[in-house]
C-alpha positions in Angstrom: 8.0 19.4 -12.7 5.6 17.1 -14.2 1.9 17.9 -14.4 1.1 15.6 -11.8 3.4 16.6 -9.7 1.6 20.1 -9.6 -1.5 18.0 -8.9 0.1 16.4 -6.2 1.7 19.9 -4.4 -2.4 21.4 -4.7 -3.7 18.3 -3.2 -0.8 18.0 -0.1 -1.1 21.9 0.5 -5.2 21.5 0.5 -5.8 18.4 2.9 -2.1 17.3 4.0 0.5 14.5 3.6 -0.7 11.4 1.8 0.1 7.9 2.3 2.7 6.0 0.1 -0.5 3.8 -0.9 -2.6 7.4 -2.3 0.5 8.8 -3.9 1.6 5.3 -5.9 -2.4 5.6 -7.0 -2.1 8.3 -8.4 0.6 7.9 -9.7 0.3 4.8 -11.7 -3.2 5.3 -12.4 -4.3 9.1 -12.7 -7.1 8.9 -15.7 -5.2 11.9 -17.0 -1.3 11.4 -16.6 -1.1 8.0 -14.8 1.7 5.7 -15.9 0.1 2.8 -16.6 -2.9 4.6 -17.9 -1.2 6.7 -20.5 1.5 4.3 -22.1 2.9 1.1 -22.9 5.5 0.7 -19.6 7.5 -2.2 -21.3 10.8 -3.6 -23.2 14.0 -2.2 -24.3 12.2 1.7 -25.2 9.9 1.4 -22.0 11.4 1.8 -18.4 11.5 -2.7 -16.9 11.3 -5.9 -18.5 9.1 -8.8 -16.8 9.9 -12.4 -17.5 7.2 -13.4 -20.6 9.0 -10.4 -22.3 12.7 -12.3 -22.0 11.0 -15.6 -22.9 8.5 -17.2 -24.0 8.9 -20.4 -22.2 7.9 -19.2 -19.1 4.1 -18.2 -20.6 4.2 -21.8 -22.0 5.1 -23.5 -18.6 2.6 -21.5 -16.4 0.1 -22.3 -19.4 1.0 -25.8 -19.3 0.4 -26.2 -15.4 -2.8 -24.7 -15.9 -4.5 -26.8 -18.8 -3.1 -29.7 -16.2 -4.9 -28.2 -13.6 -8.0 -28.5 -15.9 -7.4 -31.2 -17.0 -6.9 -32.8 -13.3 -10.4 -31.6 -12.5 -12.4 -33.0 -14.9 -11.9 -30.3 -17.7 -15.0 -28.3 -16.5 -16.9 -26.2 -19.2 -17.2 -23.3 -19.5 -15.1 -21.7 -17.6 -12.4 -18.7 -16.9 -9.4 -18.5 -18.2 -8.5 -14.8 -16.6 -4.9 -12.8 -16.2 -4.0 -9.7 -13.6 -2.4 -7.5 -15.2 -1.5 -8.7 -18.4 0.7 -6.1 -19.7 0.9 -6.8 -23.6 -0.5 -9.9 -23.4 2.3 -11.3 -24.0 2.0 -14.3 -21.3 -1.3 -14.7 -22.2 -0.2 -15.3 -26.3 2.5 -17.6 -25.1 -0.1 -19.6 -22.9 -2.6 -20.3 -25.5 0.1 -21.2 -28.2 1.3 -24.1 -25.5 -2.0 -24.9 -24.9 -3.6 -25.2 -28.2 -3.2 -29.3 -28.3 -4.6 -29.6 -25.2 -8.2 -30.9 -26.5 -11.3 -28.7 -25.4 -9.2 -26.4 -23.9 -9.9 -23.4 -25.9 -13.3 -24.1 -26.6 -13.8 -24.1 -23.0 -12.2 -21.2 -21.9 -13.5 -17.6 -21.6 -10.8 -14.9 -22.3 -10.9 -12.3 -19.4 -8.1 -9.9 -18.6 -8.5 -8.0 -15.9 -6.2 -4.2 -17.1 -6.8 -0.6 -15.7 -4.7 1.0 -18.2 -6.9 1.7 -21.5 -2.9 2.2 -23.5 -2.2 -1.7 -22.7 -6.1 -2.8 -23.4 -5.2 -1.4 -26.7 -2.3 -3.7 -27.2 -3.3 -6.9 -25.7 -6.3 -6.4 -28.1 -4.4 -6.8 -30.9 -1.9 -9.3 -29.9 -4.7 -11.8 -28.7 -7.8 -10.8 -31.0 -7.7 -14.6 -32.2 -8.7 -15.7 -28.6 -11.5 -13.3 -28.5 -10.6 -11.8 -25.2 -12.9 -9.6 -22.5 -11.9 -7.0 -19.8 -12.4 -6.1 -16.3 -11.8 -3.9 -14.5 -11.0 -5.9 -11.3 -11.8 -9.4 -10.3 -15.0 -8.0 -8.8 -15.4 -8.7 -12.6 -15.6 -12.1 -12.9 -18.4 -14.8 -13.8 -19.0 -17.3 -11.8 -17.9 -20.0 -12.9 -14.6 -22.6 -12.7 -11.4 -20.2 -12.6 -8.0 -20.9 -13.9 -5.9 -17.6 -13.4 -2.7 -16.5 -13.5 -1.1 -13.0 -11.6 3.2 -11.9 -13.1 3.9 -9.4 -10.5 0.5 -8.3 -10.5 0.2 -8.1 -6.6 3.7 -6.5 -6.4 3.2 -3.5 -8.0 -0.1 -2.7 -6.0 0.2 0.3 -3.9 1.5 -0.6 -0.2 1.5 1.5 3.0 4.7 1.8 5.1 5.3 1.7 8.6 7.9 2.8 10.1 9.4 1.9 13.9 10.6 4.4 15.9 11.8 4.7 19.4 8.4 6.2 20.5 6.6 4.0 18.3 5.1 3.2 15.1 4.6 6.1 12.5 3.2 6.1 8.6 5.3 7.1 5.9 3.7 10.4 4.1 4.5 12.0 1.2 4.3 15.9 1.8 6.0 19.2 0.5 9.1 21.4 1.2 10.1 23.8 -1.3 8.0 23.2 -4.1 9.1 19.2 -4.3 7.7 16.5 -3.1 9.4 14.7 -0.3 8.8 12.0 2.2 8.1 12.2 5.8 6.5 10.6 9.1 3.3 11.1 10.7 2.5 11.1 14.5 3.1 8.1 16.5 -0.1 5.4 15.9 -1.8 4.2 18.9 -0.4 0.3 18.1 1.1 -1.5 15.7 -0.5 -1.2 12.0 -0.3 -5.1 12.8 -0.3 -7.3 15.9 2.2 -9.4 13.5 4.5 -6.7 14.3 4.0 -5.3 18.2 7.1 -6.9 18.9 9.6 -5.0 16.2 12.4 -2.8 17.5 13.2 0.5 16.5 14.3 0.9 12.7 12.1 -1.7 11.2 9.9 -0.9 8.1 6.8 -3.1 7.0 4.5 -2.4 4.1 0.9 -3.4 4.0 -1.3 -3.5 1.0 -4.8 -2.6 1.7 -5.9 -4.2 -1.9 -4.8 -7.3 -1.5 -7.0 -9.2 1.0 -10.0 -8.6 -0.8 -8.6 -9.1 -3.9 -7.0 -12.8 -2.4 -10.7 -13.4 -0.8 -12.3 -12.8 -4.3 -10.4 -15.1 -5.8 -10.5 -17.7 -3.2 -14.1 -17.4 -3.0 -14.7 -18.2 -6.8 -11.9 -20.9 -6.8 -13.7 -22.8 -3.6 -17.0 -22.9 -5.1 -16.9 -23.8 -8.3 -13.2 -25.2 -8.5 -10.4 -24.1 -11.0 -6.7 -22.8 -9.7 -4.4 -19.8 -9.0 -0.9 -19.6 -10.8 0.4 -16.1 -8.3 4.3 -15.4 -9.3 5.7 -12.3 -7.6 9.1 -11.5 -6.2 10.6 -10.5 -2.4 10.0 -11.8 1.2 6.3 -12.5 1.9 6.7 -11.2 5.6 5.9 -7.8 4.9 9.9 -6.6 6.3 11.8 -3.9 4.2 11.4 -0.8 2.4 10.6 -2.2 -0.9 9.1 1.1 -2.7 11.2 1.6 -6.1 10.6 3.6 -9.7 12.3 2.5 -12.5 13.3 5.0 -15.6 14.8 3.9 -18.8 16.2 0.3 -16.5 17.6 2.4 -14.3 16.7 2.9 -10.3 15.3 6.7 -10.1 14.0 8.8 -7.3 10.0 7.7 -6.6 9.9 11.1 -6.2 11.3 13.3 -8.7 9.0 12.8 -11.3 6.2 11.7 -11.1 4.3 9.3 -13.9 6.7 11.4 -15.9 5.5 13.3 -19.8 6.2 10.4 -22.6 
């Protein structure tokens, strides 16, 4: 059992079940033994690979599309050049190496990566310490001014909440205890739908809902509508909310979401 996991049994037995959305918190971001907070996730020793770690064309191309983007508006200065989740920075190296010909568009830009995980910070420091870079520590973060950003499954690996539809109705997916492990399970019925998109669903249907990412969107949008700049958002799965898409991922191969949580190193 990991140590979190322990964590996790004391905090169920204390004040009950959690939601999916509090346990994948936890999980990935415990200041202690989070995932993401306590190593670098990534490559052929890590657990997954994301695209700008295959190739680095696809950092160039989405950095390419950008600087057009600036370009197209008038090539505003200063402004933000900013990345969600940046893992090692390796998008963000492969970006500014397509982009260096594009004139002014360096000078221009202010570096600003928004990371929660101090292990990856450490790494995307030294990979892009040419390009002077600056952190936040959500997009609450930053400046405004023009904003040119770019999101690689950033929004997809947010913690969700999951509805599931039952004869008598709709119940939330918890995550409780039963014989000192940690299992899954379904709370009462709710009163209605968790959204009128889905009043009409029959029995056996599973949405998620991400409670981050409307203000997160809005934040965005906000900056982007009044003082310009664009949004470059790649993630991956149906966009209607439909399926049970929770997954963990050890050594590239599916594993129990479960079983260990933001297992030792």
């Amino acid at each position: 059992m990991t140590a979190l996991a322990e964590i996790l049994l004391r905090r169920i037995a204390a004040t009950g079940p959690m939601t999916v959305a509090d346990y994948m918190a936890e999980c990935l971001l415990h200041p202690d033994h989070g995932y993401y907070a306590t190593r670098d996730p990534l490559g052929v020793d890590g657990d997954f690979t994301t695209a700008p770690e295959i190739s680095q064309m696809f950092g160039e191309v989405l950095g390419l599309v950008l600087a057009q983007c600036w370009l197209d508006q008038g090539s505003p200065a200063p402004f933000t050049l900013a990345e969600l989740g940046p893992g090692r920075g390796t998008l963000m190296a492969d970006l500014m190496r397509a982009t260096k010909a594009v004139p002014g568009f360096h000078q221009a830009a202010c570096l600003i990566l928004v990371e929660a995980s101090p292990a990856l910070r450490a790494v995307q420091a030294k990979r892009l310490a040419h390009h002077q870079p600056h952190w936040g520590d959500s997009v609450a973060d930053l400046p405004d001014q023009p904003l040119f950003l770019i999101a690689n499954e950033f929004f997809d690996a947010l913690p969700i909440r999951q509805f599931h539809r039952q004869p008598d109705g709709w119940h939330e997916r918890r995550v409780g205890h039963r014989d000192q492990g940690l299992v899954f399970g379904l709370s009462a019925p709710l009163p209605a739908a968790p959204d009128p998109r889905f009043a009409d669903d029959p029995p056996g249907n599973v949405v998620e809902l991400c409670p981050a990412i409307p203000a997160i969107a809005a934040t965005i949008a906000r900056l982007i509508a009044a003082r310009g700049g664009a949004a470059l958002v790649v993630d991956y799965g149906g966009w209607r909310s439909k399926g049970d898409t929770l997954q963990a991922l050890r050594r590239h191969r599916p594993d129990d979401p479960l079983a260990s949580p933001a297992r030792p190193i």
